[in-house]
C-alpha positions in Angstrom: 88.2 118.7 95.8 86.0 119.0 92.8 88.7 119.7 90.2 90.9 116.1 91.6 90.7 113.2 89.4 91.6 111.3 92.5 89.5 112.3 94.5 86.8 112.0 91.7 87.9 108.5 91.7 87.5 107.9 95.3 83.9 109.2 95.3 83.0 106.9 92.5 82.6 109.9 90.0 84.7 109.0 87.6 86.2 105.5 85.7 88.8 103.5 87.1 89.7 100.4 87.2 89.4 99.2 90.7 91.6 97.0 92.9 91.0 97.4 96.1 89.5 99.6 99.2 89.2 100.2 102.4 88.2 103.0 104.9 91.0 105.0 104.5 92.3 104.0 101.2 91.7 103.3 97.2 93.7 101.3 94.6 93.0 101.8 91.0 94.8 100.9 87.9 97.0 103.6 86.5 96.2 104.4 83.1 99.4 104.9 82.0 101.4 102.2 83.5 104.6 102.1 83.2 104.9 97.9 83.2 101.8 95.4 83.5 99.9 96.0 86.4 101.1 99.7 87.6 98.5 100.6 90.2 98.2 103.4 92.3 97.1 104.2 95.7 95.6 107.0 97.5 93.9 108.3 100.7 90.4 108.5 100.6 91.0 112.1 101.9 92.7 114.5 99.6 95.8 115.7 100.4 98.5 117.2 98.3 101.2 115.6 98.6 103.6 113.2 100.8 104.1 116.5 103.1 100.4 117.0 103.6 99.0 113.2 104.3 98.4 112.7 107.6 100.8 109.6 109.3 98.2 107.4 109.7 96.9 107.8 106.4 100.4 107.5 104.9 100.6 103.9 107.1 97.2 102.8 105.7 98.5 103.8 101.9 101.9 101.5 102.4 99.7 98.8 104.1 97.7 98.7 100.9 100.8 99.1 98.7 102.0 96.4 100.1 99.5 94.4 99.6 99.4 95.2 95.8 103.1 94.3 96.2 102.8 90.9 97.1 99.6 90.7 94.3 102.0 91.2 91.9 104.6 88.8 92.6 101.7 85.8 93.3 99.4 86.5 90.6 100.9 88.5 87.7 104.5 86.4 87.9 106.4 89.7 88.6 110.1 89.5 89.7 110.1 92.7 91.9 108.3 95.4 92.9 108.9 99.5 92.8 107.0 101.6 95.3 107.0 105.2 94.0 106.2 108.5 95.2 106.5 112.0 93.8 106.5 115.0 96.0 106.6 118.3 93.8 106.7 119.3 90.4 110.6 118.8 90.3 110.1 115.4 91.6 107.4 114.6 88.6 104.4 114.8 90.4 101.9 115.9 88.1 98.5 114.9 90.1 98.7 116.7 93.5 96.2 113.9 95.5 99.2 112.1 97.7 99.5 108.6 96.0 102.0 105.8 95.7 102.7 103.6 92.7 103.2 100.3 92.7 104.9 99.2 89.9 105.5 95.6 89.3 108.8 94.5 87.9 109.5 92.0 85.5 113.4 90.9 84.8 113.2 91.7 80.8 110.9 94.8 81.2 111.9 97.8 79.2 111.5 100.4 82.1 114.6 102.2 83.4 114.4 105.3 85.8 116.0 108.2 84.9 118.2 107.8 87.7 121.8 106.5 87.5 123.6 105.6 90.9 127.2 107.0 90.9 129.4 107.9 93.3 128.8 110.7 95.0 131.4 113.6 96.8 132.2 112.7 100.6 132.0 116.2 101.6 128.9 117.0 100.0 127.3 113.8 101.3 128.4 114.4 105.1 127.3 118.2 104.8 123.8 116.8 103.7 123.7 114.2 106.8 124.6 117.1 108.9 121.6 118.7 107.7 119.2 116.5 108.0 120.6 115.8 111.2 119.9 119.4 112.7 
């Protein structure tokens, strides 16, 4: 798609700072990371979102997020990992080329998701497992 940065990316049409490739995928640096060493990975082939890749493109994109994962921990010291995908505007997704980020965690890091666990209402939970489970 002409108009995807992404997929620009993946063609070699535009800057990024490369980290790895493969047939089916492309890690790059993201350019606004979130803690030293955020990276992001796609499939070569564009797709939308995590509803659109194919399965064996979304294996290939964990294999290589994975990878990345362990990267982080050997080389750059970090203490944990966070693999991160957004599916939809109301999830934050805000390039529509599937990708996950691999954000490496470091114990005195500023980041914090905007998510807080709580508990949650019994009822409302078991009527969501019901359907999902339909």
């Amino acid at each position: 798609m002409d108009d995807c940065i992404f997929c620009r990316i993946a063609a070699g049409e535009a800057p990024a700072e490369l980290v790895y490739s493969d047939e089916q995928t492309i890690a790059f640096m993201d350019i606004n990371p979130a803690t030293k060493g955020h990276a992001l990975v796609i499939p070569r082939t564009h797709r939308k979102d995590l509803l659109e890749v194919e399965e064996e493109e979304l294996a290939a994109v964990v294999r290589t997020a994975r990878r990345l994962a362990k990267r982080a921990l050997e080389r750059l010291g970090a203490d944990g990992v966070n693999l991160l995908n957004s599916c939809g505007t109301a999830a934050w997704q805000t390039v529509f080329h599937f990708h996950v980020h691999v954000i490496p965690r470091y114990n005195d890091d500023p980041l914090r998701l905007p998510w807080l666990p709580k508990p949650g209402e019994p009822a409302e939970i078991a009527a969501a497992a019901a359907a999902l489970r339909s």
